[in-house]
C-alpha positions in Angstrom: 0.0 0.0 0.0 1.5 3.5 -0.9 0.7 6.7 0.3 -0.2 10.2 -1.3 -0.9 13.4 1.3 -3.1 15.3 -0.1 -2.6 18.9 1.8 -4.6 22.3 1.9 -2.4 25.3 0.9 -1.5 28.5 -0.6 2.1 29.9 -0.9 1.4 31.9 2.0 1.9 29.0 4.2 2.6 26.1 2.7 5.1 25.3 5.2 2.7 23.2 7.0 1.7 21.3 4.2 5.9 21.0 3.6 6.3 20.4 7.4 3.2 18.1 7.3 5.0 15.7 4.5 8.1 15.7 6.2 6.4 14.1 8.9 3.9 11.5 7.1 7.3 10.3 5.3 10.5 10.4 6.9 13.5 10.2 5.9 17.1 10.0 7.4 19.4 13.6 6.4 21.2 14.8 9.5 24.7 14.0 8.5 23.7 13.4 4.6 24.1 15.2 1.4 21.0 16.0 0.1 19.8 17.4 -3.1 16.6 19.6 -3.8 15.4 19.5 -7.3 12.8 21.6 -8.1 10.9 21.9 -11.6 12.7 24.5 -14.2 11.0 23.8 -17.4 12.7 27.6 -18.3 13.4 31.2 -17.4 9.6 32.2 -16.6 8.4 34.7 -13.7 6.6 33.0 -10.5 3.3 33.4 -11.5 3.3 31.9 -14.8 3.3 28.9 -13.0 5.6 27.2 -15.1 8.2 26.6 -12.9 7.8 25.1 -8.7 7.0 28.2 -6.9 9.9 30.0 -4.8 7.8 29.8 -1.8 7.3 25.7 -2.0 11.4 25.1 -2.5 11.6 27.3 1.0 9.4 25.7 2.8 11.2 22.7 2.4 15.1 24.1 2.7 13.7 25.6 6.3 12.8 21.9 7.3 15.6 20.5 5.7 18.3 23.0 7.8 16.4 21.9 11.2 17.5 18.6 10.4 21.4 19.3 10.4 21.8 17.3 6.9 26.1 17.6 5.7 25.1 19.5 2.9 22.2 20.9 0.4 22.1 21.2 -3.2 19.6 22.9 -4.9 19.8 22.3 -8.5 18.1 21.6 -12.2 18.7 20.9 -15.9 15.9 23.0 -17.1 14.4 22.4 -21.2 15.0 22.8 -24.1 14.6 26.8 -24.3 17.2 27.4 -21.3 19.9 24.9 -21.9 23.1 26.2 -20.3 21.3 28.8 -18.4 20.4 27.4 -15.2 21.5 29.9 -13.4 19.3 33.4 -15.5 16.4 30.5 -15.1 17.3 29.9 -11.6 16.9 33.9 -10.9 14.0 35.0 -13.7 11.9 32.2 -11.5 13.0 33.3 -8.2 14.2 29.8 -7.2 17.7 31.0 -6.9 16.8 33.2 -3.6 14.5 30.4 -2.3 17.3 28.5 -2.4 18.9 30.6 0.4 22.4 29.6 -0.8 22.1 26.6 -1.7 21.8 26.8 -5.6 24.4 25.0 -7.5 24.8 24.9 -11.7 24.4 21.1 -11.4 24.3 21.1 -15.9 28.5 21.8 -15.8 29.4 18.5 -14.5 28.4 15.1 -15.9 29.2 11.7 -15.0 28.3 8.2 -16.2 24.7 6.7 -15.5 24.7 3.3 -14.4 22.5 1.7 -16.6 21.3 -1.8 -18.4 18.6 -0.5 -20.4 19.6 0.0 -24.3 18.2 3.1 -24.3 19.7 4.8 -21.2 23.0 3.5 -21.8 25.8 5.7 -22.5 23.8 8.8 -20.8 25.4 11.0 -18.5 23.9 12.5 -14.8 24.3 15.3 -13.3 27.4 14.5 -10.6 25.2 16.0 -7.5 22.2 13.5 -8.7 25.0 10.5 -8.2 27.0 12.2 -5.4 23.6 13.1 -3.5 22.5 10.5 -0.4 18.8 11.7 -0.5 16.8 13.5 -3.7 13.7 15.4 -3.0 11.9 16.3 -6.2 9.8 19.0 -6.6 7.5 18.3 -9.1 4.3 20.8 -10.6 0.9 20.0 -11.4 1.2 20.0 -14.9 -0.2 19.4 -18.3 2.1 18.1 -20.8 1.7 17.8 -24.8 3.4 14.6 -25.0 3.3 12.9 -22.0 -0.6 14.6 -20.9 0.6 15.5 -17.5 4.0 15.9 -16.2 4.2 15.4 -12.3 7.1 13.1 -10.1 8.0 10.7 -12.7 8.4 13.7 -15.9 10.6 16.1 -13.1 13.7 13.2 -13.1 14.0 14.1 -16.5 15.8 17.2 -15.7 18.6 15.3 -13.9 20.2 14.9 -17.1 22.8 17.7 -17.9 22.4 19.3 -21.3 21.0 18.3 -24.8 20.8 14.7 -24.2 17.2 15.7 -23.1 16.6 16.7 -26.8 18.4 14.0 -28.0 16.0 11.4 -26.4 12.7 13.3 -27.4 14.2 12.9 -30.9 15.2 8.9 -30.6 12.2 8.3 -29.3 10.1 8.5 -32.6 6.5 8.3 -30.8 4.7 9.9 -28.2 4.1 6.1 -26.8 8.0 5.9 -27.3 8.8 8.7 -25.2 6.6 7.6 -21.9 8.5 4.5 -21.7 12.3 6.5 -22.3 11.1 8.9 -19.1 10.5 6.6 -16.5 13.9 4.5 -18.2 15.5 8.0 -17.0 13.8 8.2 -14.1 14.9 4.4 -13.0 18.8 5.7 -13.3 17.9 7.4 -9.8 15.0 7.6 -8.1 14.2 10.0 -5.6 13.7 9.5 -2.0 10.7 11.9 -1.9 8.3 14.0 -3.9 6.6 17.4 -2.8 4.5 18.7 -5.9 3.2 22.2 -5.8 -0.1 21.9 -6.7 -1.4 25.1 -5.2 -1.8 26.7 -8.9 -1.9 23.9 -11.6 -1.6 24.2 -15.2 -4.2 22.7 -18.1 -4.3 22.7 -21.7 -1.2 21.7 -23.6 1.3 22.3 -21.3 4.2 22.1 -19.6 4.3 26.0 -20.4 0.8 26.7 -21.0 -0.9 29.9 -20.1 -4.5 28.3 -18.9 -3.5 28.0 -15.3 -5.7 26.9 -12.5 -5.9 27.3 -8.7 -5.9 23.5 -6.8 -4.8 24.8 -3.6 -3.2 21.6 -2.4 0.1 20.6 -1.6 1.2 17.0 -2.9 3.5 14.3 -1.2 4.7 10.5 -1.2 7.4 8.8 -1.3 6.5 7.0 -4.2 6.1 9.0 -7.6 3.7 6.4 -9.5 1.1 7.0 -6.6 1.8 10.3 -6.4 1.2 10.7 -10.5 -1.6 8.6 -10.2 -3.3 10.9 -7.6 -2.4 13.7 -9.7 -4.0 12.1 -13.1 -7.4 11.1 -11.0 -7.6 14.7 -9.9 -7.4 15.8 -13.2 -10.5 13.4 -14.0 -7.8 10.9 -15.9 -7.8 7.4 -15.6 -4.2 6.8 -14.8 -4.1 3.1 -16.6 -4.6 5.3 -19.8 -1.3 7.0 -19.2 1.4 4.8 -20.7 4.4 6.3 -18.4 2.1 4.9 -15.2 1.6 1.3 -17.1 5.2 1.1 -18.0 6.7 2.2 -14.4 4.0 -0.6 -12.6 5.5 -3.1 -14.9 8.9 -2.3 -14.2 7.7 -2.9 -10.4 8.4 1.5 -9.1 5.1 1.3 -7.7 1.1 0.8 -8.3 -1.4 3.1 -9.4 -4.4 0.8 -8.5 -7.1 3.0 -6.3 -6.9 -0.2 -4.0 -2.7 0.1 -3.4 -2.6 4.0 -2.8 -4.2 5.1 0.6 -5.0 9.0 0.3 -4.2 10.8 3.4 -6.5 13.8 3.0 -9.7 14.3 0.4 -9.4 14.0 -3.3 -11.7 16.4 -5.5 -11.5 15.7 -8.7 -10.9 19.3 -10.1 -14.3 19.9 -12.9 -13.2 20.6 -16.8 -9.7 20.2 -15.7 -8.3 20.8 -20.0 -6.0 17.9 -21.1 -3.9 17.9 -24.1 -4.7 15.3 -26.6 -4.5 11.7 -25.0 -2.1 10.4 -27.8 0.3 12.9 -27.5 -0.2 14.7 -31.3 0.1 18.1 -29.9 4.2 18.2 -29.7 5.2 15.2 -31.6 3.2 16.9 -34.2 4.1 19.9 -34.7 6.6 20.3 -37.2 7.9 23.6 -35.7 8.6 21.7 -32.6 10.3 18.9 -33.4 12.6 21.0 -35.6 13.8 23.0 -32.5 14.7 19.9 -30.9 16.6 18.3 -33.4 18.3 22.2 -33.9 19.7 21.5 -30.4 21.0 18.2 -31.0 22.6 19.5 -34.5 24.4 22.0 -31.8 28.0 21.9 -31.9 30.3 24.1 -29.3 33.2 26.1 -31.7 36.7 26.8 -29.5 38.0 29.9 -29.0 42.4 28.8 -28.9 42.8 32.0 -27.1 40.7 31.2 -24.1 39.9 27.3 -24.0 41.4 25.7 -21.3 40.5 22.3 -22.3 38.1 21.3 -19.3 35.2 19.8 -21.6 32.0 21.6 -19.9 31.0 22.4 -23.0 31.3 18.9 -24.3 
């Protein structure tokens, strides 16, 4: 049996929904490096609502400090639009002064995933994801044109440094491809906890859609395929029809049966919550689309003799 809190709040003082999930699932930091990864899709201002809010990543470095942990890293890859710029997507979202400190360009150093999947094999994670001892993910309520909502499984995406992120969406070939290549990703680490901000969601054909909605809840488990689908049910989705959910069960990451997920608070199943199209058409068709993301994997970096020093970041 897994469970999913399911928390009132606003950004006010969702640091007793935060402080509430830290309790309901608890896990061992004092003395442990521990990294924060939020969801930076891009450089966007807070109330787009594209990106976790400031206030829900601060909520949960105050808990995190009371419990002495050796270190905190607060880090992302963000998309395609903001590749190399974590740090101006960091600020524009005001993430990197939630992060009281903490923020660390985790896209400038890559090391090898361990991996025996075909398709994960050869990729390269961020070194805080392999050096970290716990990972809390921040996920969003989110819509999502390919994958029809992006919650805790989608947000371990961005734990891989740089354009391999492209590079995938482009392998894949099919939207019914690409659900299966995000939880392969997300099995190369999987977090220790989830906290989505779900206090104002986003519908229509997301991740950075302008038709935004207020939820007021705070999110939490320690397992993301209950946790996504929670999120999917209170979108009015059956979450057997999302292909991520069935291909994570199968891989045994956890169950999305109403029977094996114990809510720990009410579920309200939010009315004409907007979904993107259930096959995924609305990104993997679009022409425009896919030609920026093979643009970035046609990217090559051009030395400067005078000023390279050889260290490979941009490799």
């Amino acid at each position: 049996m897994h469970r999913v809190m399911i928390h009132p709040a606003d950004y006010a003082d969702c640091h007793l929904a935060v402080r509430r999930a830290f309790e309901l699932f608890p896990i061992v930091v004092t003395g442990r490096k521990v990294l924060v990864k939020p969801n930076v899709l891009r450089a966007s201002k807070s109330d787009e609502a594209i990106a976790t809010n400031p206030a829900v990543l601060r909520a949960v470095i105050d808990c995190l400090e009371e419990k002495k942990p050796a270190g905190i890293v607060v880090g992302d890859n963000p998309g395609l639009f903001s590749y190399g710029a974590n740090e101006a997507a960091f600020k524009e979202t005001g993430l990197f002064d939630a992060a009281k400190g903490y923020y660390k360009n985790i896209g400038q150093e890559g090391v090898p995933a361990s991996s025996d999947h075909p398709a994960t094999q050869g990729l390269r994670l961020s070194k805080a994801v392999v050096e970290a001892d716990v990972i809390i993910s921040l996920p969003k309520f989110k819509t999502h044109g390919l994958t029809i909502l992006t919650g805790a499984i989608k947000n371990s995406y961005g734990l891989l440094p740089g354009a391999q992120k492209a590079m995938l969406h482009k392998q894949a070939g099919s939207p019914e491809r690409f659900h299966e290549l995000v939880v392969e990703v997300f099995r190369l680490r999987v977090p220790d906890l989830f906290i989505m901000d779900a206090v104002v969601g986003m519908e229509g054909n997301g991740p950075a859609s302008i038709e935004l909605r207020t939820i007021g809840r705070i999110i939490a488990s320690d397992n993301a395929v209950a946790l996504d689908s929670v999120m999917a049910r209170m979108a009015g989705l059956d979450p057997g029809v999302l292909r991520f959910l069935r291909h994570a069960r199968a891989a045994g990451l956890g169950d999305f049966d109403p029977q094996a997920v114990e809510i720990l608070g009410e579920l309200t199943v939010i009315p004409d919550f907007k979904l993107p199209p259930l096959s995924g058409e609305a990104i993997s068709g679009s022409a425009v689309i896919q030609e920026f993301l093979a643009s970035r994997t046609r990217m090559r970096p051009r030395s400067n003799p005078e000023t390279c020093t050889v260290c490979g970041l941009c490799v």
